[in-house]
C-alpha positions in Angstrom: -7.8 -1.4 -3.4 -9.0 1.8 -2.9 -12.7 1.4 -3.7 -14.7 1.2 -0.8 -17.4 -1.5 -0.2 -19.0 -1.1 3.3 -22.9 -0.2 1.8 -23.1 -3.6 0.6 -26.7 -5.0 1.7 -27.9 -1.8 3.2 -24.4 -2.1 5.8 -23.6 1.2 7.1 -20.6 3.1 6.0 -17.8 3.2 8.2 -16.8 7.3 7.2 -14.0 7.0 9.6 -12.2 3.9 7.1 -12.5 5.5 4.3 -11.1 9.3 6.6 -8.1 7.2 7.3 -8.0 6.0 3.7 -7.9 9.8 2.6 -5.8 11.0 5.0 -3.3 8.3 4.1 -3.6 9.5 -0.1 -3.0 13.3 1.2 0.3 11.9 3.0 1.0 10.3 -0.6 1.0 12.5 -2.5 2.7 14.7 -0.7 5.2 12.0 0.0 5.5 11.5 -3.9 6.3 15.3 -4.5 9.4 15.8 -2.4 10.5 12.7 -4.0 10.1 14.2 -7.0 11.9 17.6 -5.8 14.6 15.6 -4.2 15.3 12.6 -7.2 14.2 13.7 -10.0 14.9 17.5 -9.7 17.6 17.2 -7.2 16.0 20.2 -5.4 18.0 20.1 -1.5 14.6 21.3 -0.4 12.8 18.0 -1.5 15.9 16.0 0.1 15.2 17.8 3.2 11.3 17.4 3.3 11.5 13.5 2.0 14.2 12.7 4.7 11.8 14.3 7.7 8.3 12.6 6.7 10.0 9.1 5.4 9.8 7.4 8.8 6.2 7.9 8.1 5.3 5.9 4.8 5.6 2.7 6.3 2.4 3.7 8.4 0.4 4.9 5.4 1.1 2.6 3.3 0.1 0.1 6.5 -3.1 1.8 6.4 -3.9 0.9 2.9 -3.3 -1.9 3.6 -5.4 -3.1 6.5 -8.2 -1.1 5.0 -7.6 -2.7 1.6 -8.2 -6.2 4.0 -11.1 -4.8 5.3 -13.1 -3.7 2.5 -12.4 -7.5 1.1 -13.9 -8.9 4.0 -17.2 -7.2 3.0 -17.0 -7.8 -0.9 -17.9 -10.1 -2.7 -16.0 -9.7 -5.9 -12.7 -9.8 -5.2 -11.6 -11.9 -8.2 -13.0 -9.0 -9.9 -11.5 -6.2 -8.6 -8.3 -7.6 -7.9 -7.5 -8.5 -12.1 -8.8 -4.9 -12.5 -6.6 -3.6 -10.4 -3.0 -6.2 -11.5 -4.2 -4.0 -15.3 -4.1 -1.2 -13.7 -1.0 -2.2 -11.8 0.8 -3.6 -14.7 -0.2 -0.6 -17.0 1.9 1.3 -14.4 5.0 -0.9 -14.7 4.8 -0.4 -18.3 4.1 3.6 -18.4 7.3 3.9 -15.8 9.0 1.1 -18.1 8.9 3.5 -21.8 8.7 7.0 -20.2 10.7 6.6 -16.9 13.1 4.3 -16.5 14.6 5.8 -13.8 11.4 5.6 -12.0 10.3 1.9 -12.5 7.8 0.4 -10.6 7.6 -3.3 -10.3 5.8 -4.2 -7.6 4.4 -1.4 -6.1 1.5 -0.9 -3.8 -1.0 -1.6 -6.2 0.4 -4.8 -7.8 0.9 -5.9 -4.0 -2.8 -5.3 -3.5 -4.3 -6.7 -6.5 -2.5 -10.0 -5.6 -3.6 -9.7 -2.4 -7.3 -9.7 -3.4 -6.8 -12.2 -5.9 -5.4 -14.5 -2.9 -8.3 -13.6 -0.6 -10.8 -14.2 -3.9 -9.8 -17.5 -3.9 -9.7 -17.9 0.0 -12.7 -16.5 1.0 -14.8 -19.4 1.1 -12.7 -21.0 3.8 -12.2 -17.5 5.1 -15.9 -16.8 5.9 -15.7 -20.0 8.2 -13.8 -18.0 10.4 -15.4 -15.9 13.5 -13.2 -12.4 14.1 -10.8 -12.9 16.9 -8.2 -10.8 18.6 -6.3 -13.8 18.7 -5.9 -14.2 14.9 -4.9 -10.7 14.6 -2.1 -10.6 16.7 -1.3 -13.7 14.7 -0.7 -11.6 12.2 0.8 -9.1 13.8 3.5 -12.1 14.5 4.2 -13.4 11.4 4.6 -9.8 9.9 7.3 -9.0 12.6 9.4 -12.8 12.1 8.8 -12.0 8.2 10.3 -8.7 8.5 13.8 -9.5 7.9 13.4 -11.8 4.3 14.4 -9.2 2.5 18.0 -9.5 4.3 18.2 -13.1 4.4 16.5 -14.4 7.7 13.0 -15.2 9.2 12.6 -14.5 13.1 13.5 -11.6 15.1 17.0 -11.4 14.1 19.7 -13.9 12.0 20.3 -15.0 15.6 17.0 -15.3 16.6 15.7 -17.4 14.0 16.6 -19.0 10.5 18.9 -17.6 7.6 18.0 -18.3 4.4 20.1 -19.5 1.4 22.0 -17.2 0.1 21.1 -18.8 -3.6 17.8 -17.0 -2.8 19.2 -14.0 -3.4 20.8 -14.3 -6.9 17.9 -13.3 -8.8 15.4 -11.0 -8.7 12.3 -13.7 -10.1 11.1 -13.6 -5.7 10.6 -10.0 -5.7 7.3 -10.1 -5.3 8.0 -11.9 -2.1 10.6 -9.4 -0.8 13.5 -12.1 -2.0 15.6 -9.9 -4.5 19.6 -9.8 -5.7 21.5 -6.2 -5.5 20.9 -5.1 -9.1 16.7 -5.1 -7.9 15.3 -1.7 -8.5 11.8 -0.5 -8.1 10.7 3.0 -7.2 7.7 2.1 -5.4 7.9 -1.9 -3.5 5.9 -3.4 -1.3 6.4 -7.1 -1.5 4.0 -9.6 0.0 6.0 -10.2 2.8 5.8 -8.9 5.3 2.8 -6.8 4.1 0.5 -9.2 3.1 -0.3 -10.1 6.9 -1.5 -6.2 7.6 -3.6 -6.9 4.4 -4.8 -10.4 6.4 -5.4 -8.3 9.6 -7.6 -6.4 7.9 -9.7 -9.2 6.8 -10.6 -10.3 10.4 -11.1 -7.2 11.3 -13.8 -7.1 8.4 -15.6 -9.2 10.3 -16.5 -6.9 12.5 -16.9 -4.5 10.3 -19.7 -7.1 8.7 -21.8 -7.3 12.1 -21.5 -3.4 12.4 -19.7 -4.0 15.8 -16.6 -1.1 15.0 -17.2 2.1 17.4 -19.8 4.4 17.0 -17.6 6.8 16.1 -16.4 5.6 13.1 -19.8 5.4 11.4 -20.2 9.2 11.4 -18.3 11.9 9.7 -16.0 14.1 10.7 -13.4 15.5 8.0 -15.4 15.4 4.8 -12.6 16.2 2.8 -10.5 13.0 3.9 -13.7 11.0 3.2 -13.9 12.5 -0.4 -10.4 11.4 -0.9 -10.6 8.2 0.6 -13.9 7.6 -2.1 -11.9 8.5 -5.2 -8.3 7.3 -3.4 -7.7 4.8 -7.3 -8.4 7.7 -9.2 -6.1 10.3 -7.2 -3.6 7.5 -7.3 -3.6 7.7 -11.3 -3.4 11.3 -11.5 -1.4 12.8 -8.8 2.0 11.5 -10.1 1.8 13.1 -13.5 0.3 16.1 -11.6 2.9 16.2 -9.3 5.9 16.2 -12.0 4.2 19.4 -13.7 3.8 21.4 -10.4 7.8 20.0 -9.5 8.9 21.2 -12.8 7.2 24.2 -12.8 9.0 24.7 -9.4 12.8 23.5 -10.1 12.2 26.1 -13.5 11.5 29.0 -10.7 14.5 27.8 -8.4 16.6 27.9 -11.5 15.6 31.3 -12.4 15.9 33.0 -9.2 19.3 31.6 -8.8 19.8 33.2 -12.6 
């Protein structure tokens, strides 16, 4: 997901990717930690802080995303990386599972993206027949705005602007992954494949470019070598940062508590 790819046969690395990739982790985790203060701690505080930045994940979680699309555009070994990565993914559904089941993950960011390389693993020989176009990406951009609405039972702009879907759909929870779920669906962390997996296909024609060097100049040279750093080791920080982040909360709700005798 994470794991950058753009020095593949001597290709020069785009710095700026993986500066967006970090400064989307660092909004993250910090994203994770008033969640944590707000839901877990019930600390008003965290309530306050996750209600301002929320508007925001969407974006972040965007940018993974479309970099996630890029970087498979320039690999090779997608099949590879993207089983690693539904281990990884499912590990984390089954940690949440036993230890916090108030927190469950199901189909979270990661299991969307594994799938998502394991799709484009198979894909990419047709895929590479393709030339980049502008065209193709505001394709994308289409479909991710008419799929929008699945998970409330239509496909278009609006129920009136396009098609409702049975309402059978929506008894079960086995079409989660595709953002079809029933009222008892819970996951703490979802990003289903629609509409999301047509920022992820964005991303691939815009690895094309990337592939013929032709991004900006710009973007090939560093500029905030502490977003880069976290952009490299984005997987690992991934891992960590929850079980990091419930120590520093508790340590915090365990002050708050005492302060307030």
């Amino acid at each position: 997901m994470l794991k950058n790819n753009h020095r593949a046969a001597g290709r020069r690395r785009i710095y700026f990717m993986d500066e967006l990739r970090g400064f989307a982790v660092f909004c993250m985790v910090f994203y994770h930690g008033f969640y944590t203060l707000a839901y877990l701690y019930n600390l008003k505080v965290g309530m306050i802080l996750l209600d301002f930045f929320m508007p925001a994940e969407p974006f972040y979680a965007g940018l993974f995303m479309l970099i996630s699309g890029v970087s498979s555009d320039l690999s090779h070994s997608n099949l590879a990386r993207g089983f690693k990565l539904l281990g990884v993914s499912l590990a984390i559904t089954a940690a949440t599972y036993f230890f916090v089941p108030d927190e469950l993950i199901v189909f979270g960011i990661l299991h969307f993206l594994s799938v998502c390389m394991i799709l484009y693993g198979l894909l990419k020989p047709l895929a590479d027949r393709f030339r980049f176009s502008w065209a193709a990406v505001a394709v994308c951009a289409l479909l991710f705005v008419c799929t929008m609405g699945i998970s409330r039972g239509y496909l278009g702009f609006s129920p009136q602007l396009g098609m409702v879907l049975p309402s059978s759909l929506y008894e079960t929870n086995r079409l989660a992954p595709l953002g079809i779920y029933s009222e008892s669906f819970r996951s703490a962390d979802y990003f289903p494949l629609f509409p999301w997996m047509f920022v992820f296909a964005a991303g691939t024609f815009l690895g094309k470019l990337a592939a013929q060097e032709r991004f900006p100049a710009f973007m090939y040279r560093s500029r905030v070598p502490f977003f880069s750093w976290l952009g490299r080791y984005a997987l690992i920080i991934y891992l960590v940062h929850q079980p990091v982040i419930y120590g520093v909360c508790y340590a915090v709700s365990a002050v708050v508590r005492l302060v307030r005798g």
